[in-house]
N, C-alpha and C positions, 0 to 999 in steps of 0.2 A: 381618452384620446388614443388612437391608433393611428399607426402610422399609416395603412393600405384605406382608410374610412372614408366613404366618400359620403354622399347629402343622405341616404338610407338611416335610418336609425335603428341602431342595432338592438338585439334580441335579450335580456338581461339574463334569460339563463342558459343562450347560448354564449355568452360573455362571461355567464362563470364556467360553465364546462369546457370551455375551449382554454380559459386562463388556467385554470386548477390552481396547483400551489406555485406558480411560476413565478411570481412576483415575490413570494420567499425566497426560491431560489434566485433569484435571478439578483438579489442584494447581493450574495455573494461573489458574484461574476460580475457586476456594475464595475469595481475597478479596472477588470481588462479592459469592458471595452471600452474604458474612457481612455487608458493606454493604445487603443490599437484605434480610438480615432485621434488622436494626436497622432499619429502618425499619417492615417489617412488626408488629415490635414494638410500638412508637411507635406503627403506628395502630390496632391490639388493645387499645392502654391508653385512646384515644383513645374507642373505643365504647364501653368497659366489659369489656372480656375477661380483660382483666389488672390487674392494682394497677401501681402507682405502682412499690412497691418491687418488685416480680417484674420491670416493663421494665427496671429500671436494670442488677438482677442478670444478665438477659439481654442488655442491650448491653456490660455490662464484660466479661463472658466472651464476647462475641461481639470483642470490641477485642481482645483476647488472641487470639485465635484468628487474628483478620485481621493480625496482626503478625506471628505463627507463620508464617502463611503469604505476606507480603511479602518475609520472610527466608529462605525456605526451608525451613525447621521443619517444616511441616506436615507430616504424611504421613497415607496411606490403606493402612490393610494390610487384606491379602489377604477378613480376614471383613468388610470394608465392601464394599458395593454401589458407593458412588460418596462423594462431597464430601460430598453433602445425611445420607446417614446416619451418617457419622464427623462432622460440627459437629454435627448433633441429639445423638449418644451422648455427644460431651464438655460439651454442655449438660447435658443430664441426670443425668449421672456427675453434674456439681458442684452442682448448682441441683436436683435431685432432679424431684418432678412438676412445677415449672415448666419445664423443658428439654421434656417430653413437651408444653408448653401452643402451641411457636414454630410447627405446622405447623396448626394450625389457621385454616380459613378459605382453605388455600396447600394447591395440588398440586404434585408433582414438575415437574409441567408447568410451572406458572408459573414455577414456581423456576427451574430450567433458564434459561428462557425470560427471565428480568429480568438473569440474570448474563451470560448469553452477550450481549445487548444492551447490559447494559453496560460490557463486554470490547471489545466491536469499536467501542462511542462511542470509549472513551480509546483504544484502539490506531489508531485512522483520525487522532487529534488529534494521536499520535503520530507516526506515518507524517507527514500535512500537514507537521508543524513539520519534520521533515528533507528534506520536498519543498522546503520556503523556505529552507532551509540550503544546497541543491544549487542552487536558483535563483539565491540572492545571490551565489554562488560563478561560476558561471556568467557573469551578468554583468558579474561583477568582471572575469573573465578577457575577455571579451568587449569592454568599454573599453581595456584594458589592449593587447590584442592588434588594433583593429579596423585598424590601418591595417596590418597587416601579410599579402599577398595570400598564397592559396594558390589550384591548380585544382579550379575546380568539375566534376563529372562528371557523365555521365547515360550510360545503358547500360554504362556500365563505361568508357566508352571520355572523352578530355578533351573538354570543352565551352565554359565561359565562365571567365570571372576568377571569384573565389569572396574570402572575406576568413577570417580567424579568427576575426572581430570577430560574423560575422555566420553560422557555425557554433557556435561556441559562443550567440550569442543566440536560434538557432533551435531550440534546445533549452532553455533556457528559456523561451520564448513553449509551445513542447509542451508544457512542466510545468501550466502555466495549465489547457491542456483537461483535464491529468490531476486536478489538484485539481476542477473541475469535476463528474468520476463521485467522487471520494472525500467530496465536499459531500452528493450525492444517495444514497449509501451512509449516511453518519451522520445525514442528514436520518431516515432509512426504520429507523435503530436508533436513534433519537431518540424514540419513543412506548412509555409505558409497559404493560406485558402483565401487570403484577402484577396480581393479582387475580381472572384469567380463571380460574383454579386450573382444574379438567382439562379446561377448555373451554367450561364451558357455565354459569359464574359463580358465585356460593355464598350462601346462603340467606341467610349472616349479615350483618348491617346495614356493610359495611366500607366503608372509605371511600377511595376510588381515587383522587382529587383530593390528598390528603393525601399519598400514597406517591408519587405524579407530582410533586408540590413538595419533599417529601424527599431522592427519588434524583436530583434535576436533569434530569428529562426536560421537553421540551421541551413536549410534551403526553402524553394517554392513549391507548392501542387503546381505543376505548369498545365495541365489539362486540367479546364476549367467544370467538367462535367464529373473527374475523380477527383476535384476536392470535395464538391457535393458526395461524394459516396463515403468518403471518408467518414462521414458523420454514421457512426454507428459501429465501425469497425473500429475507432480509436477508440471508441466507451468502451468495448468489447475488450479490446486488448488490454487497456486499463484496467477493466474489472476483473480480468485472468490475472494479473501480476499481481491486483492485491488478492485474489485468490490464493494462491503459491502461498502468498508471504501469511496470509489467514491459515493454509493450512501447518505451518510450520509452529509459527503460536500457536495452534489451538492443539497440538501433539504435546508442545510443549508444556501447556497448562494441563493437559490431561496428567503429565508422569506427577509432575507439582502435586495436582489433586491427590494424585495414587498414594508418592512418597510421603505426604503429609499425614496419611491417617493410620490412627495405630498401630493396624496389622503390616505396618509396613516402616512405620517411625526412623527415615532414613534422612529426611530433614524436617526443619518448621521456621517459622516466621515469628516476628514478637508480635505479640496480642494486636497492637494497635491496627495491623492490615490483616485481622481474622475479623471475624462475627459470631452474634452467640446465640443461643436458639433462646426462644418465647418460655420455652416450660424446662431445657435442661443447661443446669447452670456450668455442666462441665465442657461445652462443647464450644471447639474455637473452627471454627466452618472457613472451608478458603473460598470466600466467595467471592472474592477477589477476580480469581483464577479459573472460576465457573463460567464467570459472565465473558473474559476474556474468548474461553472453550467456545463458548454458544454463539456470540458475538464473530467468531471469527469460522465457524461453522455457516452460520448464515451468510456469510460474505463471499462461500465459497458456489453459494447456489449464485450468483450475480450474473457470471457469464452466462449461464443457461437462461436464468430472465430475460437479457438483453438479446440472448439467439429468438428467443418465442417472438421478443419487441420487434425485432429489424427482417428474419427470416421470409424472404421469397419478395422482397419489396422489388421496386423496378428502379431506374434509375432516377434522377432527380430527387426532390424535397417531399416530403414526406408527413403529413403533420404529425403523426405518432413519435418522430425524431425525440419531439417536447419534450416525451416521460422518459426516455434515459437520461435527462439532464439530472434530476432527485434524483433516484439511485447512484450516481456517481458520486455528488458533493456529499450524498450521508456517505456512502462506502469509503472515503478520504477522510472525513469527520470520524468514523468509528473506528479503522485502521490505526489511526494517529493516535487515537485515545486510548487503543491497546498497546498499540506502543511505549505510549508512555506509562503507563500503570507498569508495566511489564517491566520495564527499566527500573522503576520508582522502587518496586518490588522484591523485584529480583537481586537487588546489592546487599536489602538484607537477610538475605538469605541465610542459614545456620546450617553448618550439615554435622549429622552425627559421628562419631571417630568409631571406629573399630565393630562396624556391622559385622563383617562376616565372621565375627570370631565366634558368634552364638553357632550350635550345632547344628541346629539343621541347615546350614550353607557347607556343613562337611564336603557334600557332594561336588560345591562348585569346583573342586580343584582336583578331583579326578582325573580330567583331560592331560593337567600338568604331568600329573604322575606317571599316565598312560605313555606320553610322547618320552619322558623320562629312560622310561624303557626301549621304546623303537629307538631312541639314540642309542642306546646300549646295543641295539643289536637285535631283540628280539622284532617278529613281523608286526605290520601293524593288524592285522585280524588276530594273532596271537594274543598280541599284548591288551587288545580290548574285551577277548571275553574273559580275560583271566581278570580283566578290571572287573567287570561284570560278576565273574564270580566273588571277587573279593566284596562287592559293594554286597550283594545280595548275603553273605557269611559274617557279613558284622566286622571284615575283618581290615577295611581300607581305611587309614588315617592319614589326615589330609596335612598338608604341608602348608602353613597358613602366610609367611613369612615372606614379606611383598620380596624380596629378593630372588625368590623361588619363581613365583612366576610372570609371566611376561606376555598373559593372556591378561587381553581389556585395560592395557595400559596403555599410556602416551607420551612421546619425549618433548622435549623442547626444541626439538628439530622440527618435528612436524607440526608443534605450535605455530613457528615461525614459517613454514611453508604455507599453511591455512592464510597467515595476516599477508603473507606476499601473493597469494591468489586471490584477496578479496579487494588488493590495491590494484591490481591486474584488471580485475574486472569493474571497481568503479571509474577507472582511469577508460574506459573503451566506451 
């Protein structure tokens, strides 16, 4: 069954090609838009389209249905086109010509278009609330740990004192900018498209104000030809913020990876979220933290898929729109999954005491000693090649003694500034 089908019988393997995996995805999104036709509903009754009692009939079996499909129940077989023509047929089956009355006034178009916007509202509000669960976490570990030093690096090679304290809270400060695009993503699927129906608006007296206060949009697409455009640029901006937020975990599983292994033995994990190899029995592998890397690497190619998808189109509907639907629900399905591992992970964490006290981190505290001097008075080109020459004479000993110095540390002032910019910024 299709909803546009008229007496032609259709093509069976233009029927799968055009459907592709749509009706998988498309379980996922059945619940909006069983929400965003109760609402349409409601505003049909509102102008006179419908009775009293035909709305009520249509949002009880539309409540049924959106339960079916919260649960898992739902399904689409094979003679459905998508979501939109299996809830219109179980409308109708039960409710007879009022089921045939719910697409009035609503195109495919818009349809589509109010549930996929309001899929990626609650999934971005989803994702956020486990970005502040990975934050809280973060700086929990980051008081907890701040006094306890490790080396800072730069080109690979050791550079300054570094802390725990202030690695783990430099990743939380990065979650900030990440919430930041994930704001400006729900901002942009935050205006309501109901109504535009195939673009170009509908004759009948409907009323858009009403279905914008309905589905909790924030406001309306008032031009009925830029909500249709919409469709592509909100995947786009969606797939950027989980981008951001992919690259910040996937930096972060990278250092995990690094600090984890021998040559480096700065933290570890208990056995149970390691893995062990086929042929060596001593190896506890973080592959945990790999797949999170990889996983959130490839999420970052997403925007660039979705520009190749939508780039140079013209205005109106599009059938290509289809294939950024998958990509999005897996991109929120993989994002979350990292999220949570990462959480799950991350609390048991272990960090080792007293790294830099091995010798060869002598070096990192050089800088302390150097400024030591410019306080005193001497220049600062002075006092650096005399550092210089001391390092290269065997003759510089380092002052190891977190009191000393005050490089790659963090207070609890600036703890607390961090947790008030990230309140700052989910509160906007």
């Amino acid at each position: 069954m299709k909803l546009w089908q008229k007496d032609v019988t259709s093509n069976k393997k233009i029927d799968q090609f055009t459907v592709g995996n749509d009706r998988t995805y498309d379980l996922v999104l059945a619940p909006y838009d069983c929400i965003a036709s109760k609402a349409h509903a409601q505003m049909l009754e509102k102008i006179g389209l419908l009775s009293s009692n035909e709305t009520k009939g249509l949002i009880n079996e539309l409540n049924h249905i959106q339960k079916e499909a919260e649960e898992g129940k739902f399904k689409i077989e094979n003679e459905f086109e998508d979501m939109h023509s299996k809830i219109e047929f179980l409308l109708t089956k039960k409710l007879g010509d009022v089921g045939k009355k719910i697409h009035t006034a609503r195109s495919r178009n818009d349809q589509v278009l109010v549930a996929i916007q309001l899929y990626i509202k609650t999934e971005l509000g989803e994702v956020k609330n486990e970005v502040q669960n990975l934050f809280n976490l973060l700086l929990k570990l980051a008081e907890k740990h701040k006094n306890d030093l490790m080396p800072g690096y730069t080109h690979m090679q050791i550079a300054m004192p570094s802390s725990f304290g202030l690695w783990f809270s430099a990743y939380a400060e990065s979650l900030i900018d990440d919430v930041s695009f994930l704001n400006t993503a729900q901002k942009l699927a935050d205006q309501n498209p109901l109504g535009s129906a195939a673009g170009f608006g509908s004759s009948f007296p409907i009323d858009r104000n009403f279905t914008t206060e309905k589905l909790e949009f924030n406001t309306l697409k008032y031009n009925v030809i830029a909500s249709q455009m919409g469709r592509g640029k909100i995947e786009k901006a969606t797939a950027t913020s989980i981008g951001m937020l992919g690259y910040t975990l996937s930096k972060l599983a990278m250092d995990i990876c690094q600090y984890m292994g021998q040559d480096f033995d700065f933290i570890s994990f208990p056995e149970e979220l390691t893995t062990g190899s086929s042929i060596m029995p001593h190896k506890k592998n973080p592959d945990v933290f790999e797949l999170i890397r990889g996983k959130c690497n490839m999420l970052q190619g997403l925007p660039q898929q979705l520009t190749l998808l939508t780039s140079n189109l013209p205005s109106g509907y599009h059938r290509e729109m289809q294939l950024a639907k998958g990509p999005i629900i897996e991109a929120f399905q993989e994002i979350k999954a990292c999220l949570e591992l990462m959480n799950f992970s991350l609390a048991k964490i272990k960090v080792r005491q007293n790294i830099t006290d091995d010798t060869k981190y002598d070096y990192l505290f050089s800088v302390d000693t150097l400024n030591e001097w410019v306080n005193a008075g001497i220049p600062f080109r002075e006092a650096y090649q005399k550092m210089s020459s001391d390092i290269t004479k065997g003759k510089f000993k380092p002052k190891r003694d977190l009191n000393h110095t005050h490089i790659g540390s963090i207070g609890n002032l600036q703890l607390e500034a961090i947790r008030e910019k990230m309140k700052l910024i989910q509160s906007l």
